[in-house]
C-alpha positions as CSV (number, residue, x, y, z in Angstrom):
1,X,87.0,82.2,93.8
2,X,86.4,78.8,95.3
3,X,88.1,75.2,94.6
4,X,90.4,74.3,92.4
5,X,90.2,75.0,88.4
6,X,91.7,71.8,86.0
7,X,94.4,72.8,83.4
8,X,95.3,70.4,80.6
9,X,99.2,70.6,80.5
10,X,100.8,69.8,77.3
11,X,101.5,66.0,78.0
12,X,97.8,65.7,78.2
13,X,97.5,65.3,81.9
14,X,95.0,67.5,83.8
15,X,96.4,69.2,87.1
16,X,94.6,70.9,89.9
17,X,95.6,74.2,90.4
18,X,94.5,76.5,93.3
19,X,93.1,79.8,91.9
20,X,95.1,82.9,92.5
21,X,93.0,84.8,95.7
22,X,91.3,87.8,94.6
23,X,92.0,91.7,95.2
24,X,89.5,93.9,96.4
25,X,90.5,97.2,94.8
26,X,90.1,99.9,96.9
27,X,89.6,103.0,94.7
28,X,90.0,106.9,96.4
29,X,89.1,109.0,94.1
30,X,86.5,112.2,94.2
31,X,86.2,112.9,90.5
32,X,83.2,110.7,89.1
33,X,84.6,110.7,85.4
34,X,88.0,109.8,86.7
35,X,86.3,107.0,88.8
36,X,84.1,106.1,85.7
37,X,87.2,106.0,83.2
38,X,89.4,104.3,85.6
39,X,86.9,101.1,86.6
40,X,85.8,100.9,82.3
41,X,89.4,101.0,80.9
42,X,90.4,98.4,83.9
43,X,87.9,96.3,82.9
44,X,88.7,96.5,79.3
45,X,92.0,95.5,80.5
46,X,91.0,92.3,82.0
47,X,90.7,93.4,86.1
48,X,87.4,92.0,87.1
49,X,87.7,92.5,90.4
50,X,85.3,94.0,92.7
51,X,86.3,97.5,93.4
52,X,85.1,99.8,96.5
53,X,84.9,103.2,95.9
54,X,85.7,106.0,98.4
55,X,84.5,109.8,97.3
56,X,87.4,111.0,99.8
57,X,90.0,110.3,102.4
58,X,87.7,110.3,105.0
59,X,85.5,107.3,103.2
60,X,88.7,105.6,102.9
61,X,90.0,105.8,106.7
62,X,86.2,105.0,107.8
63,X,86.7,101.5,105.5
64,X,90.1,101.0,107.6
65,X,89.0,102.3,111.2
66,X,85.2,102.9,111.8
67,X,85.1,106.3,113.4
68,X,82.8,105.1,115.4
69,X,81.6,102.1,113.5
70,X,83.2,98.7,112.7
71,X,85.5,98.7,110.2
72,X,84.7,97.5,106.6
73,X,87.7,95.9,106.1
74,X,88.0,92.2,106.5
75,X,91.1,90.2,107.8
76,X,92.0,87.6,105.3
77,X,91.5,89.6,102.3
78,X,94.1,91.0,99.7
79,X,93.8,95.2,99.1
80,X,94.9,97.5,96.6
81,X,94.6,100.5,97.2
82,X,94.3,103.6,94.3
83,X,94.9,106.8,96.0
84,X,94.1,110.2,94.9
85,X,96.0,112.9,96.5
86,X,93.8,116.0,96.0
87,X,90.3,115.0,97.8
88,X,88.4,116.8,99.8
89,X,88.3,116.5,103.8
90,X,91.3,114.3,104.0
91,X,93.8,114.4,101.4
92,X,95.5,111.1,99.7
93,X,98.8,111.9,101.5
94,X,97.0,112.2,104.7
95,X,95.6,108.5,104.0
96,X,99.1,107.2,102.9
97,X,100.7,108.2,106.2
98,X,98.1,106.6,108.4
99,X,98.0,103.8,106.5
100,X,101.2,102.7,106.3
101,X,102.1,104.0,109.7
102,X,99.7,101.4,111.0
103,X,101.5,97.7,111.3
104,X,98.1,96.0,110.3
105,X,98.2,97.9,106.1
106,X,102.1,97.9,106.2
107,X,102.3,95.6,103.7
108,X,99.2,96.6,101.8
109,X,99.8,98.2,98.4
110,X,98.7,102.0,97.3
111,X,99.0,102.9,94.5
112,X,99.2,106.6,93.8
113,X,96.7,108.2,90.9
114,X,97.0,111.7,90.8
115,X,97.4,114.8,88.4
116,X,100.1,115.8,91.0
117,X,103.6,115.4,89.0
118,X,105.4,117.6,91.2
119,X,109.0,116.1,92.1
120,X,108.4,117.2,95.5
121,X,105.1,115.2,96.1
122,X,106.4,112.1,94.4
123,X,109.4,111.9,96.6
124,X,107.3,112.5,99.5
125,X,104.9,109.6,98.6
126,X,107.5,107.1,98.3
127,X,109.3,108.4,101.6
128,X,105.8,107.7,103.4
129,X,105.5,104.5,101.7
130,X,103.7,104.2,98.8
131,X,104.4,101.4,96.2
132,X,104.1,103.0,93.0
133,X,102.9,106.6,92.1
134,X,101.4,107.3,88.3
135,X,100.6,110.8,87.0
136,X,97.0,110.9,85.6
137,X,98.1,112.6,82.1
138,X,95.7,115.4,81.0
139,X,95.5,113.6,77.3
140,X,92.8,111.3,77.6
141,X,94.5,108.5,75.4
142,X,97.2,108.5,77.7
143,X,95.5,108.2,80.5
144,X,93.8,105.1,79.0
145,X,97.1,104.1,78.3
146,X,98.6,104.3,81.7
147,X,95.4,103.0,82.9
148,X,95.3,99.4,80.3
149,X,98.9,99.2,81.5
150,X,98.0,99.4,85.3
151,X,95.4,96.5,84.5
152,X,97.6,94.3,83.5
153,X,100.5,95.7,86.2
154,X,97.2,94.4,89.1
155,X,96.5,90.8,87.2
156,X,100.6,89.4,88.2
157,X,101.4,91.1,90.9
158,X,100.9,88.8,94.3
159,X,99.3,90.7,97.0
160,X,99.7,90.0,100.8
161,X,96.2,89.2,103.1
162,X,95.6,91.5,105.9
């Protein structure tokens, strides 16, 4: 988004505002129909922000580090990060601890999206750091569900630059 967008306030004067900065959602996930499902219902939902998809943890740490190459991240942007935790190569928990265990994505959100429910995992998510953890449910309209509700969780939340 670029300049400023008017609003007409109730007294009939038109303000300036400065338009909320956008998200780049980063989106882990190996399963193409959950990637498909996930990106339609969030754009049903209202979220049309770009999204970069990552087939597995390794995608996702060569966005953050290179191996190799430059980086793909930029400085200055907002992330959100959708995690998977069962992907091939490198799995989501793998990811979350190098993440946050780096000073520069600290303060970047992820997001957990998994099948996982186990007590176990969720508690060690949240010990490594993540900021929220939802269960894919294996009911389709519930996952819909949690997904319309995630969209609209991602259009108020403020989140941090890099």
């Amino acid at each position: 988004m670029s300049g400023k967008s008017e609003v007409k306030e109730s007294s009939g004067k038109i303000s300036k505002k400065e338009p909320k900065h956008e998200v780049v959602i980063l989106l882990a996930e190996d399963d193409d129909g959950h990637v498909e499902l996930i990106t339609s219902t969030l754009h049903d939902a209202g979220v049309l922000n770009e999204v970069i998809r990552f087939r597995d943890g390794e995608e996702t740490l060569e966005f953050f580090y290179g191996n190799g190459k430059k980086p793909a991240v930029k400085e200055g942007l907002s992330y959100l990060l959708l995690l998977d935790i069962r992907m091939p190569r490198t799995d989501g928990v793998q990811v979350l601890e190098r993440l946050k265990g780096d000073p520069r994505y600290q303060r970047m959100p992820i997001i957990m999206l998994t099948t996982t429910d186990e007590p176990r995992e969720i508690e060690r998510c949240h010990a490594l750091g993540c900021n929220s953890y939802v269960t894919k449910p294996i009911a389709f309209t519930d996952f819909v569900e949690k997904l319309r509700r995630l969209g609209l969780f991602i259009m108020v939340i403020e989140i941090p630059k890099l």
